[in-house]
ROKOL-334070 format. One record per residue (C-alpha): x, y, z. Coordinates in steps of 0.5 Angstrom, whole numbers, padded with zeros to 4 digits, always signed. Each point is the difference from the previous one (the first is absolute). Layout:
XYZ ...
***
This chain:
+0033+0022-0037 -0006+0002-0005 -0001+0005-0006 -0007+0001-0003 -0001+0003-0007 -0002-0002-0008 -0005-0005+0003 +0004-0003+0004 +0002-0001+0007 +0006-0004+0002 +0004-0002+0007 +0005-0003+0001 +0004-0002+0007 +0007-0004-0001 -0001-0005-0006 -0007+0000+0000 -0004+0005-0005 -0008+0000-0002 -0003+0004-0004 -0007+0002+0000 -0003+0002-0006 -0007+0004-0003 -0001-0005-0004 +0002-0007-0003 +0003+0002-0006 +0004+0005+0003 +0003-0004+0006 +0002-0006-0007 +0004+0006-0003 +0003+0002+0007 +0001-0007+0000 +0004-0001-0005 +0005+0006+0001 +0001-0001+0008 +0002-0007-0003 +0005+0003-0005 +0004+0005+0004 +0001-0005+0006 +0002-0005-0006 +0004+0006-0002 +0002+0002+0007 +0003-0007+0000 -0006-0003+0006 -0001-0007+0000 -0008-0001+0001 -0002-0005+0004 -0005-0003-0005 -0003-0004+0005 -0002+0006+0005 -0002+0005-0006 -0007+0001-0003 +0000+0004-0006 -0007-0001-0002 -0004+0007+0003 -0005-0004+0006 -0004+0003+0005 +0002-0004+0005 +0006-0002+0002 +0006-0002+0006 +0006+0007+0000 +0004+0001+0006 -0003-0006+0004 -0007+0003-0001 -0006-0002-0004 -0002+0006-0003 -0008-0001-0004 -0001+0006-0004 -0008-0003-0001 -0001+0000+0007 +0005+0006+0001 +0004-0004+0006 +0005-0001+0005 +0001-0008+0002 +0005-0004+0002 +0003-0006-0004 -0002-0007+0004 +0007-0002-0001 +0002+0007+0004 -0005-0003+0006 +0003-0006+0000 +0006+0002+0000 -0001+0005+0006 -0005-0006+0004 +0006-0004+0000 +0005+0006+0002 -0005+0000+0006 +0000-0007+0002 +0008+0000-0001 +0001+0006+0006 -0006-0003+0003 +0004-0007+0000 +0006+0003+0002 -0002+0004+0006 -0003-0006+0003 +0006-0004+0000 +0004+0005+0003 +0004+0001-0007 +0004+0006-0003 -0002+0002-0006 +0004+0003-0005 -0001+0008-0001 -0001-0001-0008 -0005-0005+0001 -0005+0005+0004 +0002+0006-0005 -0002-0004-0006 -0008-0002+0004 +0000+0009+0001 +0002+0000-0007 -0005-0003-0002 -0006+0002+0004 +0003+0007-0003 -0001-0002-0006 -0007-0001+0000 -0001+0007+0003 -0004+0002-0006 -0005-0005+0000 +0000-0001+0009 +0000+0006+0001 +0002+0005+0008 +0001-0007+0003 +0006-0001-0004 +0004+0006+0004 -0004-0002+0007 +0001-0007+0000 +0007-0001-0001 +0003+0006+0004 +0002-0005+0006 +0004-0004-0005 +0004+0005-0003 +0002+0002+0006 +0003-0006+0003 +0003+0000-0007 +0003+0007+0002 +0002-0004+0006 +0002-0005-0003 +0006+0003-0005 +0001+0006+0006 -0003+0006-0004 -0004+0005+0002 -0008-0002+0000 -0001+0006-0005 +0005-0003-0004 -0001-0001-0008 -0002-0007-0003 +0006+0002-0004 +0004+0001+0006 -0003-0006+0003 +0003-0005-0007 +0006+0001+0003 +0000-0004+0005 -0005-0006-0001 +0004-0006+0001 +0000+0002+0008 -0004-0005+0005 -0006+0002+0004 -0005-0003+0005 -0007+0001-0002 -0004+0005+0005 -0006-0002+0002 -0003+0006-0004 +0003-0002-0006 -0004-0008+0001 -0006+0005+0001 +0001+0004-0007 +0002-0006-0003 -0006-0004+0002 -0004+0006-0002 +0002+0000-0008 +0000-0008+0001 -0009+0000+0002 -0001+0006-0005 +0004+0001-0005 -0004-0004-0005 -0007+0003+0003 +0003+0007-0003 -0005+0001-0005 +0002+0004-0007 +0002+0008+0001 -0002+0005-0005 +0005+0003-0005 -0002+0007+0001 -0004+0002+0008 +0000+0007-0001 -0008+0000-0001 -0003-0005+0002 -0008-0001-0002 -0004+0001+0006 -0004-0006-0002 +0007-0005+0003 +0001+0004+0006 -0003-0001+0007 +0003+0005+0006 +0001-0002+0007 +0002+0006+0005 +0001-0001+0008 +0001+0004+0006 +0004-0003+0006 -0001+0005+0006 +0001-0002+0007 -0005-0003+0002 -0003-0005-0007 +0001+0000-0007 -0004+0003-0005 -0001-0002-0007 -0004-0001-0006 +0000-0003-0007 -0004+0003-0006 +0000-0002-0008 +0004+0006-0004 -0006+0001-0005 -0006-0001+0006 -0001-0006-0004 -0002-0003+0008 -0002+0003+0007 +0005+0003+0005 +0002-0006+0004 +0003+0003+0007 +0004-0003+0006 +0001+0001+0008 +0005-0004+0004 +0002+0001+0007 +0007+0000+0001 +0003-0006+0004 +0004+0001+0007 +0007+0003-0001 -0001+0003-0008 -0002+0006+0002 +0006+0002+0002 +0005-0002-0007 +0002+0006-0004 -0006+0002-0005 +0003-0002-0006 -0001-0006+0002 -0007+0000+0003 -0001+0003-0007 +0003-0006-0003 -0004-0005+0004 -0007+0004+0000 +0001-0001-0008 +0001-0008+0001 -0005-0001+0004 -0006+0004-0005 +0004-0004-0006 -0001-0007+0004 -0007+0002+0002 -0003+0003-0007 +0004-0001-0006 -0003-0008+0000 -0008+0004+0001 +0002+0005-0005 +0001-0005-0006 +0007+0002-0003 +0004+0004-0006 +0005+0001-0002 +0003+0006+0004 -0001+0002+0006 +0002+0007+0003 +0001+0002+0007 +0000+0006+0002 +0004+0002+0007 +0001+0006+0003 +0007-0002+0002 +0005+0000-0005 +0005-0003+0003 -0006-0006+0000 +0000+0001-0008 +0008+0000+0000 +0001-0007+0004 -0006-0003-0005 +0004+0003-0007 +0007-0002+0002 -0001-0004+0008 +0004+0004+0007 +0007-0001+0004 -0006+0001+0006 -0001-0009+0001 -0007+0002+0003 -0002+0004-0006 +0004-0005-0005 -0004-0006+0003 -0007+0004+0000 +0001+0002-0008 +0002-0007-0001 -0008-0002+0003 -0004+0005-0004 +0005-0004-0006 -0001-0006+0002 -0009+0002+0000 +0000+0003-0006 +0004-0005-0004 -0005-0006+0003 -0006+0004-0003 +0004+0000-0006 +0000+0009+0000 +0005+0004-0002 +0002+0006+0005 +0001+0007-0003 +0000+0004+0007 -0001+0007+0000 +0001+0006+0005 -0005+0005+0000 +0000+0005+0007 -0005-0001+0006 -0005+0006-0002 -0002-0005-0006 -0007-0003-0001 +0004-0006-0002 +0004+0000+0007 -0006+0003+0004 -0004-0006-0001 +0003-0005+0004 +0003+0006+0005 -0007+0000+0002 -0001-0007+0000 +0005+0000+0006 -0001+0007+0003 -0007-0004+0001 +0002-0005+0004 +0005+0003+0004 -0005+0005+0002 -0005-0005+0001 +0005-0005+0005 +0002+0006+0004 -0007+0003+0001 -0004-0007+0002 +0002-0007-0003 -0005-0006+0002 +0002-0007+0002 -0005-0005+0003 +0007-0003+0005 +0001-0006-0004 -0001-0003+0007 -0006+0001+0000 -0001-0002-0007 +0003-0007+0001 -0005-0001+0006 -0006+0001-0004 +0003-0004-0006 +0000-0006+0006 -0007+0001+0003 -0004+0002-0008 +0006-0004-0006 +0005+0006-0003 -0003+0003-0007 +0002-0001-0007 +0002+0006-0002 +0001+0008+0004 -0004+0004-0004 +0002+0006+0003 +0007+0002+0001 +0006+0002-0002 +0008-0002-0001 +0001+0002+0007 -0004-0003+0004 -0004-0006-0004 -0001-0007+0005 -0001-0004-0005 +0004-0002-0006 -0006+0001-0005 -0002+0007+0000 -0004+0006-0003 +0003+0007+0000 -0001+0007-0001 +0005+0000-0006 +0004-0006-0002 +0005-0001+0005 +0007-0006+0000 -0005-0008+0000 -0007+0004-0001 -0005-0004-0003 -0003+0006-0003 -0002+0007+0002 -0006+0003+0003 -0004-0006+0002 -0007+0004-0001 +0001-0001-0008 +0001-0008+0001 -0005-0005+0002 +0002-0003+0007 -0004-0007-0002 
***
């Protein structure tokens, strides 16, 4: 619980308090009277765990809260401690063993835990190990964590998509960087926003600094055999991973990235993950990009008639309409030949994601291995 008033607010959760206070001197008055009525109460501190000199900084309920930097962190014996709960079911799964039910409930617990300094990823990236905990005890998937307590000391076989989470958290849970206390207003100066319209035919997106601190940055990807049938949210899902993979590193990251989608089934499945596995396993890879460019996502759903998602809609209109018009490819056939008869050149100058010969190539706007876009603002020597 929480209460707030005379200067000072306070949490508590089970048998762990803080109080914050205004000032120093308040907090060492508030000190002193907490101590005396849990004395009173007839509590046993645990001087060892306890702090009762006011700091800035310090660990409450596994988290490292800095009042200086006014941040979230995991405490790096919670890291290791999740690291090596990922390698034990990672071990486990490979030998073929069963592992009891408790032991995966107690790595959730934990990634849970670490909710305020990680962030959504905590909800997406262990909805498969709940599941197969529900499985496990004979509750219901929807059941609740404390319904689940009950029947711990069952036995489970690992899911393959329990190793994959577990093999997520292992890779990044020591890359997560520090989450801020209060995200309600951001300055635009820390932000970057990223939009991306999957359509039938190519993925459209961009990348900008909040504040126009830098240039628009935009993308145009064909879609690749087969993907033009999956659902939308999907699409959308993989149109976004894709403009991350692409311009984030050309961007130069800050801290908070914010995608903006016209599918809010999109945005759902990045907040709390999906029961689709397609559209599951395309939040864990727009996920997985934005934690390797060390960005914290904050998606936002904004409706399609929006200058934000106009943008990259047009960048995909763009394209479908110029493929179904005319779409011009010298036959690679032809193209090999002439490479045998004259030697092959270094770079494609002027091409696109669709249909480049060379794995070295300019396009019109950044695209999925481009060196660079428009090859008319580079030197060819």
């Amino acid at each position: 619980g929480a209460e707030h008033g005379r200067g000072m607010t306070g949490i508590s959760y089970i048998d762990d308090v803080a109080l914050s206070p205004a000032d120093r001197d308040t907090g060492r008055w508030w000190a002193v009277i907490a101590l005396l009525q849990l004395v009173r109460l007839g509590f046993t501190n645990s001087w060892g765990k306890c702090e009762w000199e006011p700091v800035q900084a310090a660990k409450v309920l596994g988290t490292w809260v800095d009042l200086v930097k006014f941040e979230f962190s995991v405490v790096p014996k919670r890291v290791a401690a999740i690291e090596e709960l990922c390698r034990l079911v990672a071990a486990t799964a490979r030998a073929g063993h069963l592992m009891r039910t408790r032991t995966l409930a107690q790595l959730c617990g934990k990634i849970m835990s670490c909710y305020l300094s990680v962030g959504d990823p905590a909800y997406v990236m262990t909805k498969r190990m709940y599941a197969a905990i529900a499985v496990a005890t004979g509750t219901p998937p929807n059941a609740s964590r404390r319904m689940l307590k009950v029947a711990w000391d069952s036995f489970l076989r690992i899911p393959a998509d329990v190793v994959a989470e577990a093999a997520f958290w292992e890779e990044m849970v020591s890359k997560i960087g520090a989450s801020e206390i209060s995200p309600s207003a951001i300055p635009a100066r820390l932000v970057q926003v990223a939009g991306a319209d999957t359509g039938e035919l190519a993925v459209g997106g961009y990348m900008v600094d909040h504040d126009g601190g830098k240039q628009l940055l935009e993308f145009l990807q064909p879609l690749r055999d087969g993907e033009s049938v999956w659902s939308s949210t999907r699409r959308e899902l993989l149109g976004l991973a894709r403009v991350l993979r692409e311009l984030l590193h050309r961007m130069g990251s800050r801290p908070v990235l914010q995608p903006i989608m016209d599918t809010q089934c999109g945005v759902r499945a990045l907040r709390r993950g999906s029961k689709r596995p397609e559209v599951h396993a395309a939040a864990v890879e727009v996920m997985k990009v934005a934690v390797n460019g060390g960005v914290r996502l904050r998606p936002v759903w904004l409706p399609r008639d929006f200058h934000e998602v106009a943008i990259s809609d047009g960048i995909g209109k763009e394209e479908e309409m110029q493929r179904r018009q005319q779409d011009l490819q010298l036959d690679p056939a032809v193209f090999e030949a002439i490479c045998e008869e004259w030697g092959r050149p270094s770079i494609d100058l002027f091409a696109d994601g669709g249909n480049h010969q060379l794995a070295r190539f300019y396009s019109r706007r950044f695209a999925t291995g481009c060196v660079d876009a428009d090859a008319l603002a580079h030197d060819w020597g």
